[in-house]
FINUTOR-937183 format. One record per residue (C-alpha): residue number from 0; x, y, z. Coordinates in Angstrom, 2 decimals, decimal comma. Example, Ala and Ser with C-alpha at 12.3 -4.5 7.8 and 13.67 -1.06 7.14 Angstrom:
<atoms>
ATOM  0  12,30  -4,50  7,80
ATOM  1  13,67  -1,06  7,14
</atoms>
This chain:
<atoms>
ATOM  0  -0,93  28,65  -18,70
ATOM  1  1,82  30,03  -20,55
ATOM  2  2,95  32,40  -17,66
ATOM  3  2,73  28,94  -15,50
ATOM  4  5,08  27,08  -17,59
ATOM  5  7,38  29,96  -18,20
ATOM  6  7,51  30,51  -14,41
ATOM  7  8,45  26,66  -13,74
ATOM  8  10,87  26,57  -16,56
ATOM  9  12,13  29,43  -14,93
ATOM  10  12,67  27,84  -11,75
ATOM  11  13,49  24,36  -13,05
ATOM  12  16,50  26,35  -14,63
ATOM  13  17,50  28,76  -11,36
ATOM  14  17,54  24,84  -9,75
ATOM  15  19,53  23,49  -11,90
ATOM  16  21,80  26,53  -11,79
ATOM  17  21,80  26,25  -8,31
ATOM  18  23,06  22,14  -8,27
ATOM  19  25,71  23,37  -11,50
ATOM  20  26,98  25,84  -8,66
ATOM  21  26,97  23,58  -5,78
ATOM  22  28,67  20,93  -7,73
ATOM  23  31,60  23,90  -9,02
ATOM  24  31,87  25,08  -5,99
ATOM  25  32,32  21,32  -3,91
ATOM  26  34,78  20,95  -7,19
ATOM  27  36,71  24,15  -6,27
ATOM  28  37,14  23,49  -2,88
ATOM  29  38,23  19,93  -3,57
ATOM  30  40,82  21,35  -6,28
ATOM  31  41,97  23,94  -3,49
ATOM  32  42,32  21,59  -0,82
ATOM  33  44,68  19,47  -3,14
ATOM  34  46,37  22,29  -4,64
ATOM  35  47,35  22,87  -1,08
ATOM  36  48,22  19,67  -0,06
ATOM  37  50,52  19,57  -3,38
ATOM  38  52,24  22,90  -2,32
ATOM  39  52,78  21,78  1,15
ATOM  40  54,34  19,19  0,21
ATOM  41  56,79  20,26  -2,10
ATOM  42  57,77  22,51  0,82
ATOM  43  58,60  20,22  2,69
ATOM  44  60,33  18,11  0,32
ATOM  45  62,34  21,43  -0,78
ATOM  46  62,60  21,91  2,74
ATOM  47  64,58  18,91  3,68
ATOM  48  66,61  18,88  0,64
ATOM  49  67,85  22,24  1,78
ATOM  50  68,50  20,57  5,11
ATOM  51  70,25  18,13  3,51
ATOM  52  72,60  20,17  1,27
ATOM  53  73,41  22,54  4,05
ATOM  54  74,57  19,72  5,97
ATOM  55  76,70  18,18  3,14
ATOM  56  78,39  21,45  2,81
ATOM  57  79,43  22,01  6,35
ATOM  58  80,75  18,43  6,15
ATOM  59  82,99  19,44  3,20
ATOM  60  83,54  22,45  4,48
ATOM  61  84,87  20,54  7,91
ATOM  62  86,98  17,83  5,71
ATOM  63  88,14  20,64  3,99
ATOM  64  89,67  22,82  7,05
ATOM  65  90,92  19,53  8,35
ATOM  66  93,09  18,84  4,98
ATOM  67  94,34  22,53  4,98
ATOM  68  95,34  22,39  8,45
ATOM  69  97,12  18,63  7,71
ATOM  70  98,68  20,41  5,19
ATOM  71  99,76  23,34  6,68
ATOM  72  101,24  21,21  9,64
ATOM  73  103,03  19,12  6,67
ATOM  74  104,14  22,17  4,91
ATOM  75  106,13  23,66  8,41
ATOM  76  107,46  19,94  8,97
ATOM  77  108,73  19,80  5,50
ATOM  78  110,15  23,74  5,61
ATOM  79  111,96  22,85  9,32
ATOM  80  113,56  19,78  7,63
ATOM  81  114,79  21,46  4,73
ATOM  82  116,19  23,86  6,66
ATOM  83  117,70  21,39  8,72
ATOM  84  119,04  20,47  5,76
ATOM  85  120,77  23,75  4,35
ATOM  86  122,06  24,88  7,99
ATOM  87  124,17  21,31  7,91
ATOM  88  127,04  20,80  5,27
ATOM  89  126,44  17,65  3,08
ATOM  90  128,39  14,36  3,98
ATOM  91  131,54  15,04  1,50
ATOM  92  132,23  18,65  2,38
ATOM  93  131,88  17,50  6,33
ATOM  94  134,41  14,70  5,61
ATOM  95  136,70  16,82  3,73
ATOM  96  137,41  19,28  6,43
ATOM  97  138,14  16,41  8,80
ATOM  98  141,10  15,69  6,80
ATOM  99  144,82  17,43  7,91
ATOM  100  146,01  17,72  4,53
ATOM  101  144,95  17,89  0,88
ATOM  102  143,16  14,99  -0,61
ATOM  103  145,20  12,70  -2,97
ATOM  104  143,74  11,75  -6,19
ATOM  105  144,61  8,15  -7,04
ATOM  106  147,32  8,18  -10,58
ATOM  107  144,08  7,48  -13,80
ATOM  108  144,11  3,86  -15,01
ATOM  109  146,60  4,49  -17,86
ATOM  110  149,20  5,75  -15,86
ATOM  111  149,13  2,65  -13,79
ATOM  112  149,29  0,28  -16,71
ATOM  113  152,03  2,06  -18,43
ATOM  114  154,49  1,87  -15,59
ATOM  115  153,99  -2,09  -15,87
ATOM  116  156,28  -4,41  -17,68
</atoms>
């Protein structure tokens, strides 16, 4: 009798082994299945938030060229007026070669005054 009830204690154990390894191994695949699931996901999230930046920075990079080239179309503007500017003689030396002869300074205030009774 003893080799009987070593022999089922033997196989009650190698069962229960068996259900311990079913159970870890149903477990396992579970685990797996949402490690997965978990990595596929933060893909895709990582995925579209690369999408996403890349498009932000070609929209910068767009409003960007478009103020340089404003500003370089400013910049010309500004240099042809300035130009414009130094190729002309101001106002006073303009008027002062209209005149025939040499300007006349009006007599200062005190000279005026003195010749007054």
């Amino acid at each position: 009798m003893d080799t009987r009830a070593q022999l089922r204690s033997t196989r009650v154990f190698s069962q229960e082994n068996l259900e311990k390894e079913r159970d870890c191994t149903s477990q396992s695949c579970l685990q797996r299945e949402l490690n997965d699931f978990s990595i596929n996901k933060s893909n895709d999230e990582l995925q579209k938030q690369s999408e996403l930046v890349g498009s932000m920075f070609r929209l910068r990079l767009k409003e960007l060229t478009d103020a340089k080239t404003g500003l370089d179309g400013q910049l010309e503007k500004t240099n042809q007026e300035i130009s414009s500017v130094e190729d002309s003689p101001p106002p006073t030396e303009r008027s002062a070669r209209s005149k025939d002869g040499p300007m006349k300074w009006p007599p200062p205030g005190s000279a005026v005054r003195a010749k007054r009774p």
